[in-house]
C-alpha positions as CSV (number, residue, x, y, z in Angstrom):
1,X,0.0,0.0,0.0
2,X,2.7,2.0,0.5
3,X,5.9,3.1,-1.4
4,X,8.5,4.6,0.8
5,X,11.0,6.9,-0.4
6,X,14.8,7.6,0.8
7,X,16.8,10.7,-1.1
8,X,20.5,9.5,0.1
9,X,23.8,10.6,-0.6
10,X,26.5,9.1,1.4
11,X,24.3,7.7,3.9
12,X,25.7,4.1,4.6
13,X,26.4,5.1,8.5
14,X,22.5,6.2,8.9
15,X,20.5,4.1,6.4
16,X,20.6,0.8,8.1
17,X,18.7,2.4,10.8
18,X,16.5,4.3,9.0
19,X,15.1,1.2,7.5
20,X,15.0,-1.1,10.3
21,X,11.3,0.3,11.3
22,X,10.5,-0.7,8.3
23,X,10.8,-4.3,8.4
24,X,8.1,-5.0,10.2
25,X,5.3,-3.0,7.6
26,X,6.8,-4.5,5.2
27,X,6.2,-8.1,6.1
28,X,2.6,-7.4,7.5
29,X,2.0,-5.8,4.1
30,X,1.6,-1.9,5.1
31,X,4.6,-1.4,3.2
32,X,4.8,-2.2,-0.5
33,X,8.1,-0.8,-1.8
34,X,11.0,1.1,-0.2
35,X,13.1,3.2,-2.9
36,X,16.0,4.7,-2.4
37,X,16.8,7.9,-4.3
38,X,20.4,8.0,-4.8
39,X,22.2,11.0,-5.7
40,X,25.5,9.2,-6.5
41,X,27.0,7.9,-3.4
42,X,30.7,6.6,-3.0
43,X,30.3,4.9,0.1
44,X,28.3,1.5,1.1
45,X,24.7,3.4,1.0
46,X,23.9,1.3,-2.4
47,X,25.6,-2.1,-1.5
48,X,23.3,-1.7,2.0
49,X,20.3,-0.8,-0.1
50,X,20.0,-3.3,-2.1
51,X,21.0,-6.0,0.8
52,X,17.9,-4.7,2.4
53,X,16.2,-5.3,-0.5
54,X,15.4,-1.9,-1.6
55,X,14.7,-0.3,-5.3
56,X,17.9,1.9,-6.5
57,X,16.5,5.2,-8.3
58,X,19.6,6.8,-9.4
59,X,18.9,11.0,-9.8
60,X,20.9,13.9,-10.0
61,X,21.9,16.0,-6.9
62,X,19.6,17.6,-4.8
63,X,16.8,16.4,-2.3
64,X,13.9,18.1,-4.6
65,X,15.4,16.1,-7.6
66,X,15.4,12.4,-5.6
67,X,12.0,12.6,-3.8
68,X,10.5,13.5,-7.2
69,X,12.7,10.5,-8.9
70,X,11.7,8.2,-6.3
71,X,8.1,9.7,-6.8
72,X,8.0,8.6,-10.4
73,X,8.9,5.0,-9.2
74,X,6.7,4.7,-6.5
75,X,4.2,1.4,-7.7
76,X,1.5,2.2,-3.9
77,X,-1.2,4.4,-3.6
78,X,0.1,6.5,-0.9
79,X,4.1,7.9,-0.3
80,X,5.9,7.6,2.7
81,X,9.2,10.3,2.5
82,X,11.8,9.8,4.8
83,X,14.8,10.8,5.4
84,X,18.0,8.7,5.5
85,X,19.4,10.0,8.9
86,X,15.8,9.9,10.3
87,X,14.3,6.3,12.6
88,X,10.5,5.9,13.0
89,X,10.2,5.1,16.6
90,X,7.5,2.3,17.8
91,X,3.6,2.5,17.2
92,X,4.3,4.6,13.7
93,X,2.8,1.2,12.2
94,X,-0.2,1.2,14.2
95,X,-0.7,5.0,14.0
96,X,-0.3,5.1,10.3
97,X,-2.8,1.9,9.2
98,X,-5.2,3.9,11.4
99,X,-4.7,7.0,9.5
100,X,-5.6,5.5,6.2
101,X,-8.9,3.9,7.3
102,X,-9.9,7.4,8.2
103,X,-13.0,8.6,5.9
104,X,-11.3,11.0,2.7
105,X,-7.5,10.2,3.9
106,X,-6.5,10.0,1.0
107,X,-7.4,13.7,0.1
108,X,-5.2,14.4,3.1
109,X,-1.2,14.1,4.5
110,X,0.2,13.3,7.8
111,X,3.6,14.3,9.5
112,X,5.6,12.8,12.6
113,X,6.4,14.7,15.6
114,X,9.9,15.7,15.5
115,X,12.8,14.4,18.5
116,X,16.5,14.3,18.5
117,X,19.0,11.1,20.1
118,X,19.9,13.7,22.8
119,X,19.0,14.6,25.9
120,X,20.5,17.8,26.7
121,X,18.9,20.8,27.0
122,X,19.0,22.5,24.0
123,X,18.4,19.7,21.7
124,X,14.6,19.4,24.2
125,X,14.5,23.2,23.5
126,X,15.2,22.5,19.7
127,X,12.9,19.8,19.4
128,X,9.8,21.6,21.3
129,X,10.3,24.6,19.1
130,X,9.8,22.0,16.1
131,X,6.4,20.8,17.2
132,X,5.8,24.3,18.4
133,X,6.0,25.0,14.6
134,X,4.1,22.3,13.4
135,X,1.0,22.6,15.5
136,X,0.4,26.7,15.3
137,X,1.7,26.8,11.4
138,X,1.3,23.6,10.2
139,X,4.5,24.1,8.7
140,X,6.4,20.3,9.7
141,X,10.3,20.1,9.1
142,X,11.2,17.2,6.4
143,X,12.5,15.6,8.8
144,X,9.3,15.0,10.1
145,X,8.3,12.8,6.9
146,X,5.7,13.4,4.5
147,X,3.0,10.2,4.2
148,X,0.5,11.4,1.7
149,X,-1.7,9.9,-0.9
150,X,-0.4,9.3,-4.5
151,X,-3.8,11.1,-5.8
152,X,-2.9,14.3,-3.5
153,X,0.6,14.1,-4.3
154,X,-0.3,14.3,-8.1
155,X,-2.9,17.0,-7.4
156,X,-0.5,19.2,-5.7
157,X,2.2,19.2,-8.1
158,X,4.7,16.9,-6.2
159,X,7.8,18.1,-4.4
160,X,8.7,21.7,-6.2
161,X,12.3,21.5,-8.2
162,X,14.0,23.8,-6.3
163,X,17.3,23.9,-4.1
164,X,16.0,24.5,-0.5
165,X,12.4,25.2,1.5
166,X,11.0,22.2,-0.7
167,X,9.6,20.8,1.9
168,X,7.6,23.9,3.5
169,X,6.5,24.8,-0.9
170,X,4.6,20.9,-0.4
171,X,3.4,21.4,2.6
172,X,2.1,25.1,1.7
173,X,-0.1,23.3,-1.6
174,X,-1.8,20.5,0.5
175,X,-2.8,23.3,2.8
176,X,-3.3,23.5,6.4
177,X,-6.8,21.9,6.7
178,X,-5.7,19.2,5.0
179,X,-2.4,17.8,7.1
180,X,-2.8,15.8,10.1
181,X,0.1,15.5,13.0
182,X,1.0,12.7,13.9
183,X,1.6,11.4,17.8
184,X,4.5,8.7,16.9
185,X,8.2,10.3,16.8
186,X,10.6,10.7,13.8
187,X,14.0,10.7,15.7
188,X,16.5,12.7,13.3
189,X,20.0,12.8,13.4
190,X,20.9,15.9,15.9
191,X,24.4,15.5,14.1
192,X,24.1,19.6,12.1
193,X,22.2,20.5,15.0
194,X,25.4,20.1,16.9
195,X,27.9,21.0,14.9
196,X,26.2,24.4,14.3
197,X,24.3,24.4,17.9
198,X,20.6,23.5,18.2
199,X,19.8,27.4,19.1
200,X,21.2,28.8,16.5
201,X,20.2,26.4,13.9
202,X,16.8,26.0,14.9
203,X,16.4,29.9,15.0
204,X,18.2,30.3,11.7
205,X,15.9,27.5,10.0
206,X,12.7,30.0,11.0
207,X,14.7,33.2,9.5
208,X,14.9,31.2,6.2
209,X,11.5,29.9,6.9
210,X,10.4,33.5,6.7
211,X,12.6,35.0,4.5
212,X,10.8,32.2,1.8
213,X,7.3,32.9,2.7
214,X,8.1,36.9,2.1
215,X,9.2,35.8,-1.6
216,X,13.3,34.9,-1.1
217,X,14.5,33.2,-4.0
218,X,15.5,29.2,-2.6
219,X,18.4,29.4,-5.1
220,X,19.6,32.4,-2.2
221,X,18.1,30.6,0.4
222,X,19.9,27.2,-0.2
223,X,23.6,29.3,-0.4
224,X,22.8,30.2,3.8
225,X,21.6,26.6,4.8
């Protein structure tokens, strides 16, 4: 039922986890495909990929590009983007077969609530920020996955191709009324976060947030992510 998608690039120290959550839909039958959108990686990401049994969709560079590649090979009526450095944590299966029974899901999308692997301080402040985001804008991070229908996905035009704030542009066509939070975690890799401090970042990724919604050109934008 459905197709997941995974833009990678480099990713063999992340991607095993990333798809070990997905094992289990899989082999109940939630999960029809996993595809993995490569953007030319010169590490193990495509020797782990296809041990896991995954479909290799080669694209060029940029996430916009490999979601929409991985898009166009997507074989089950509803999508399931995720990113490689991102792990699904327990009762996503049960949350997500319950979303689709809903009346008219499929003229709607869903997004995870957004955590970090860490426990200090600012990575809780970083993470609450997130959600805080999410519920009062409706406005999820990509790290937060996308799960939406393949008839909305087509209605709405698909991921835009363009070099940053892709994921807010999706999110911005399905519409507020239409996008539904979900309760279960998407635990993302905190490893930028810490490199450029979880303060700083998360304040500078609502500046560019802003500065898109006011009309910045992404081509701009994605020179100051």
């Amino acid at each position: 039922m459905i197709s997941v998608i995974i833009p990678t690039l480099d990713q063999a120290s992340k991607l095993d986890r990333a798809l070990q959550p997905l094992v289990a839909a899989s082999m109940g039958g939630l999960v029809k495909q996993v595809i993995v959108a490569d953007a030319g990686s010169s590490d193990d990401t495509l020797a782990l990929a296809e041990a896991a049994g995954c479909e290799i969709v080669r694209s060029a560079p940029g996430r916009a590009k490999q979601m929409r590649a991985g898009a166009a090979a997507a074989k089950g009526k509803w999508l399931l983007f995720l990113h490689a450095d991102t792990v699904l944590c327990d009762g996503w299966i049960a949350e997500v077969a319950a979303f689709l029974q809903q009346p008219q899901a499929r003229k709607r999308a869903a997004a995870f609530r957004l955590n970090f692997p860490d426990s200090s301080a600012a990575a809780r402040r970083a993470a609450q920020l997130a959600r805080l985001r999410a519920q009062v804008m409706k406005l999820p991070y990509g790290d937060q996955c996308l799960l939406i229908s393949r008839y909305l996905y087509d209605a709405v035009g698909g991921y835009p191709d363009i070099p940053a704030m892709e994921d807010v542009e999706i999110i911005r066509r399905i519409g507020q009324h239409r996008l539904i939070l979900l309760k279960t975690e998407a635990v993302s890799s905190a490893e930028h976060h810490r490199r450029g401090g979880y303060d700083k970042r998360a304040w500078r990724n609502i500046v560019l947030m802003t500065r898109y919604l006011m009309g910045a050109d992404p081509v701009e934008l994605a020179k100051a992510e």
